[in-house]
C-alpha positions in Angstrom: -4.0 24.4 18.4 -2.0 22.2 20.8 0.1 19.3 18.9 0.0 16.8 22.1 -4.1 17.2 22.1 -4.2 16.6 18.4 -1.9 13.5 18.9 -4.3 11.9 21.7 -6.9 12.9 19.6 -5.5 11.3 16.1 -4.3 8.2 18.3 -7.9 7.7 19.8 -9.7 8.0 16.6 -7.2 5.3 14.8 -7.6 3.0 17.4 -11.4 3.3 18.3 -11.6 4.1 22.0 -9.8 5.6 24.8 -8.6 2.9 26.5 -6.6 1.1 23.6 -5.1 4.5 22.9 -3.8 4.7 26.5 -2.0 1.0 25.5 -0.9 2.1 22.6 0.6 5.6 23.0 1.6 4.6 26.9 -0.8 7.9 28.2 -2.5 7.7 31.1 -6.5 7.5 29.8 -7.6 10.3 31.9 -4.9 12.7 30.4 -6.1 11.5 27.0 -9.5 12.2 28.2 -8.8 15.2 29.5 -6.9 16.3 26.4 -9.8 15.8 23.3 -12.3 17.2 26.2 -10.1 20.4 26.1 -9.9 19.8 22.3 -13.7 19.6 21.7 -14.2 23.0 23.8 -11.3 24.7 21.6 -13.5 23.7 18.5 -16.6 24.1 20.1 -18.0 20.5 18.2 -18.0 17.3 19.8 -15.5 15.0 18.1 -16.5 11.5 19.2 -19.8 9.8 20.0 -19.2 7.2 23.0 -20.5 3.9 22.9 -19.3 1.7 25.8 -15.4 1.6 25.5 -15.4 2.2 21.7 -15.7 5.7 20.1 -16.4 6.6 16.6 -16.0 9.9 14.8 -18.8 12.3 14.3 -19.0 14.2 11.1 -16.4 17.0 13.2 -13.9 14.4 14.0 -14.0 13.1 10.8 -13.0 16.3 9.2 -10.5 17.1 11.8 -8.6 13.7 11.1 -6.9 14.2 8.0 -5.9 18.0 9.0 -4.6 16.8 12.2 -2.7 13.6 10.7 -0.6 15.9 7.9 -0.2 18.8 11.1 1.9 16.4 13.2 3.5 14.6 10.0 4.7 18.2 9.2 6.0 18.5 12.5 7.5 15.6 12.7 9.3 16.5 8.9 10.9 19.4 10.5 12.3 17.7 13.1 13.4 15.2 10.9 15.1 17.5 8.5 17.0 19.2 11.6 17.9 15.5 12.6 18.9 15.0 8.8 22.0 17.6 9.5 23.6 15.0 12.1 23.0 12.2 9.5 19.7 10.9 9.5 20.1 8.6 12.6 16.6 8.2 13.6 12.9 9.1 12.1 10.2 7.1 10.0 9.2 6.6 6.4 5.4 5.1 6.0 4.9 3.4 2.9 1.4 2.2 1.1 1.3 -0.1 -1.8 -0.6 -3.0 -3.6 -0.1 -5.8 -2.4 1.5 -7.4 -5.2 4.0 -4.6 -5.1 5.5 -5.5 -1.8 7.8 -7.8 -2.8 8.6 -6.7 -6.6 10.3 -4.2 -6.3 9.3 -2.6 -3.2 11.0 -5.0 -0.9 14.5 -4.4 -3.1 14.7 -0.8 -2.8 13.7 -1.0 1.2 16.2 -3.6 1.8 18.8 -0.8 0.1 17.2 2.1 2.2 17.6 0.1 5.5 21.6 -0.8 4.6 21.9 2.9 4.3 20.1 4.5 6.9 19.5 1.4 9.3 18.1 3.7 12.4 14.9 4.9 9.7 12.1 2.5 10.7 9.9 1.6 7.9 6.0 1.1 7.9 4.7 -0.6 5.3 1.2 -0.9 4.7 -1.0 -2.3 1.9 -4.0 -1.2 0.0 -6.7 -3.5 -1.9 -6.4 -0.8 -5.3 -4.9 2.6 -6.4 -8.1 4.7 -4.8 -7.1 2.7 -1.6 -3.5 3.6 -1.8 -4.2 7.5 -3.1 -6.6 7.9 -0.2 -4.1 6.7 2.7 -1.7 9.5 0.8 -4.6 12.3 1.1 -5.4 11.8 4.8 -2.1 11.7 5.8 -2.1 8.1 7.0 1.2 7.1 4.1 3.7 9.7 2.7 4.7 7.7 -0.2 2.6 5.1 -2.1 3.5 2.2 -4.7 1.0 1.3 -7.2 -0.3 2.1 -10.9 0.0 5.4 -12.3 -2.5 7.8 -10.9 -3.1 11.4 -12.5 -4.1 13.9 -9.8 -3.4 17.3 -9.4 -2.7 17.2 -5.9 -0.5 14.0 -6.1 3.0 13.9 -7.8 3.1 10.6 -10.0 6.4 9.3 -11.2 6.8 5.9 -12.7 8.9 3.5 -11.5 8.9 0.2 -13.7 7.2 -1.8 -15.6 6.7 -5.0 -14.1 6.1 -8.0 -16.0 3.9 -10.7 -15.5 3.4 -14.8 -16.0 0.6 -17.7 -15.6 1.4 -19.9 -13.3 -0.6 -23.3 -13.3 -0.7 -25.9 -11.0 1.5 -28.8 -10.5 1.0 -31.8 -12.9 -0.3 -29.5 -15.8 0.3 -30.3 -18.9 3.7 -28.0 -20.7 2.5 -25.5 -22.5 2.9 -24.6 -25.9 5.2 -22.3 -27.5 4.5 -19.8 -28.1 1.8 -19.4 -25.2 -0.8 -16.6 -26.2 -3.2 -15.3 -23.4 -5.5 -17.7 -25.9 -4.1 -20.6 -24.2 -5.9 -19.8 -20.6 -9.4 -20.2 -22.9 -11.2 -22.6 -20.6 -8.8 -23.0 -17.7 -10.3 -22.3 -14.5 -8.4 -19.1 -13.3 -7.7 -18.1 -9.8 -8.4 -14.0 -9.9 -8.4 -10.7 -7.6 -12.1 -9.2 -7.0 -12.7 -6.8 -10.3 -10.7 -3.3 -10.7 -7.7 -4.8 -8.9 -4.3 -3.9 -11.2 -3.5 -7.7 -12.3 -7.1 -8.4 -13.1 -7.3 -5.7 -15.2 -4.5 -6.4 -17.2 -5.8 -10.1 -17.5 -8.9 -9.0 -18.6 -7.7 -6.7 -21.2 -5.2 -9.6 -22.9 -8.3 -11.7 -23.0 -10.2 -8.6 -24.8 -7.4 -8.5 -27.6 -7.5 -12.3 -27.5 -11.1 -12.5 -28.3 -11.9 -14.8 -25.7 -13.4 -15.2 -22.4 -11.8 -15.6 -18.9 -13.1 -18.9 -16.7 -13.1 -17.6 -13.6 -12.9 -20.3 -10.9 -11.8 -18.6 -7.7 -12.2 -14.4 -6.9 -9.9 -13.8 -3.8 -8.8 -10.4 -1.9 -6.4 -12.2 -0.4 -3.4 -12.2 -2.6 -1.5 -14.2 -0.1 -3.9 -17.3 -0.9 -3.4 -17.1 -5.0 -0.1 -19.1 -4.3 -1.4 -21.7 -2.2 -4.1 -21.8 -4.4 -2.5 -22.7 -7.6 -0.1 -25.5 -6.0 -3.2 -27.2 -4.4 -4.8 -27.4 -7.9 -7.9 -24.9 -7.7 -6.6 -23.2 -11.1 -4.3 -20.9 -12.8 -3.6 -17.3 -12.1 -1.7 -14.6 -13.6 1.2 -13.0 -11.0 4.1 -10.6 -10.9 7.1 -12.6 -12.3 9.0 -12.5 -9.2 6.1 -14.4 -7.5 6.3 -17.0 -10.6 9.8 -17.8 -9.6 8.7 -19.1 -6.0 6.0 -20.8 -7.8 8.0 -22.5 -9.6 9.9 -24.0 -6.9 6.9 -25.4 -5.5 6.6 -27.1 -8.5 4.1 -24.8 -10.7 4.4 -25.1 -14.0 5.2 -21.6 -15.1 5.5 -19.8 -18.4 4.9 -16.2 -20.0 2.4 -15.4 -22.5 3.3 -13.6 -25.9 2.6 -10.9 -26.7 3.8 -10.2 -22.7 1.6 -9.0 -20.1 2.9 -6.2 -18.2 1.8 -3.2 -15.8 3.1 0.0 -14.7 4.4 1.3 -11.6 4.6 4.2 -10.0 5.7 6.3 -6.9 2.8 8.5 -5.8 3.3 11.3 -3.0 1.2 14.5 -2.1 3.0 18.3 -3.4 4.9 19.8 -1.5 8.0 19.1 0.8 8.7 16.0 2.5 10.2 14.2 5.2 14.0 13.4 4.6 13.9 9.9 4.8 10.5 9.8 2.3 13.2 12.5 0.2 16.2 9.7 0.6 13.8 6.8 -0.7 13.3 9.0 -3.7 16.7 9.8 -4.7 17.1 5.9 -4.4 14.3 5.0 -6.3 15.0 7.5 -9.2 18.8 8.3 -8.6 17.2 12.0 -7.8 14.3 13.1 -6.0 11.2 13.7 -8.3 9.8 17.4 -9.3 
C-alpha cells in the first residue's frame, strides 16, 4: 500500500474535504484526488461520501484511518531513529493531555525537552477527559498522553506526580479559617468542569468524606474561563496549585483544604517502540525510559 496515497488520504479525512487538504499539505487537489481514487480501487471500498466541497468518512474510511495514521507514524519513527544517529536535529513529538495538565507540569518538562533538542517541534493537543486522551493514543492521532492513571492492556501507564490542588475564591472573600476542611465550600457557589472531568471528581469525592453537598453555580468545558470566572465574582472553584498561584495575583483569595486534595498523573503511550524524541521525553520525565 502506497505511503504518499495513505498520507493524502489521512490528510483529507482530518481536514474534511479535498480542497483544504490541498492548502494544508501544499498538493495540488487533483493529485490528491487522483491518489484516494487509486486508493479506493486498491481496496475495492469507497472511502469518502462527497457532499459539496466537504467529505466525510464512510464506515471503510473510518476503519482505514487509525491503521493508516500509526502506518505513517511508524515510518516516520524509523526515519527518526536513523536521524537520531546524527543527533536528533529534526522530527516531531505529539503530545495529548487534560487540559489542566498543560501547564503543571507538562509545560516544565517541554520547556526542558526544547533546551535540549530545540530542532524537535512539539504538538500539543488537549483532551476534555482520560477516554478523550486514551482514544487520540489508539488512533494514532498523539504518541504520548498526560492525564490520570489509565489501566489498559494495550496502553503502558506510568505515573508521573501527584499534583496538588487549592480553592480559589474570589476577590473580597472573606479569609478563611484555619484549618480549611473541604466542609468550608458548604454553600458557596462553586465554579466546576462538566461531570467525569479529573478535578470534579476529586471535588466531589472530598465532599463525599465531608458529608456535605457541592453548590454548584457555574459547569464550564472551558477550563480557560474558571479563572476569569472566580476573579469576576461568579464563585469558587477548586484548581491545580500552580493555577492558584496566578490566582492569587489577581487578587483571589486562595487557600488549601486539609485533609489535601490531590490527583494522579500519569504518562500514557501505546506498546511497542517509539519515536526517539517521544523515547527522549521519557527518559526526561522519568530519568529512564518506561518498560
Amino acid at each position: 500500500m502506497d505511503l504518499r496515497r495513505l498520507s493524502y488520504f489521512v490528510a483529507v479525512a482530518e481536514h474534511e474535504g479535498f480542497s483544504a487538504a490541498s492548502r494544508r499539505i501544499h498538493v495540488a487537489q487533483p493529485a490528491i484526488s487522483l491518489a484516494v481514487k487509486e486508493l479506493e480501487g486498491e481496496l475495492g471500498a469507497e472511502l469518502f461520501v462527497r457532499l459539496g466541497r466537504r467529505v466525510t468518512l464512510t464506515a471503510a474510511g473510518q476503519a482505514l484511518l487509525g491503521p493508516a495514521r500509526q502506518a505513517l507514524r511508524d515510518v516516520a519513527t524509523g526515519r527518526a531513529a536513523v536521524a537520531a544517529v546524527t543527533g536528533m536535529t529534526s522530527g516531531s513529538l505529539s503530545l495529548c493531555c487534560l487540559p489542566t495538565l498543560a501547564a503543571d507540569p507538562l509545560s516544565g518538562l517541554i520547556g526542558r525537552f526544547r533546551r535540549s533538542w530545540p530542532g524537535v517541534l512539539i504538538e500539543l493537543s488537549a483532551a476534555g477527559d482520560g477516554d478523550g486522551v486514551v482514544g487520540r493514543l489508539r488512533d494514532g492521532t498523539c504518541e504520548l498522553g498526560v492525564s490520570e492513571p489509565v489501566e489498559a492492556p494495550d496502553l503502558v501507564c506510568t505515573e508521573l506526580a501527584i499534583q496538588e490542588l487549592a480553592v480559589i475564591l474570589p476577590p473580597g472573600s472573606p479569609p478563611p479559617p484555619d484549618p480549611f476542611g473541604i466542609a468550608e465550600l458548604a454553600g458557596v457557589p462553586l465554579i466546576v468542569g462538566p461531570t467525569g472531568t479529573s478535578t470534579r471528581e476529586v471535588l466531589e469525592e472530598g465532599f463525599a468524606v465531608a458529608g456535605v453537598e457541592p453548590a454548584v453555580a457555574v459547569v464550564t468545558a472551558q477550563r480557560d474561563a474558571i479563572l476569569p470566572l472566580v476573579v469576576a465574582g461568579a464563585g469558587a472553584a477548586v484548581v491545580p496549585l500552580a493555577m492558584a498561584t496566578v490566582a492569587a495575583a489577581l487578587g483571589a483569595v486562595v487557600t488549601r483544604p486539609e485533609p489535601g486534595l490531590t490527583r494522579r498523573v500519569a504518562v500514557l503511550r501505546r506498546r511497542g517502540p517509539v519515536a526517539p524524541a517521544a523515547d527522549r521525553f521519557l527518559e526526561l520525565a522519568f530519568g529512564g525510559a518506561p518498560g
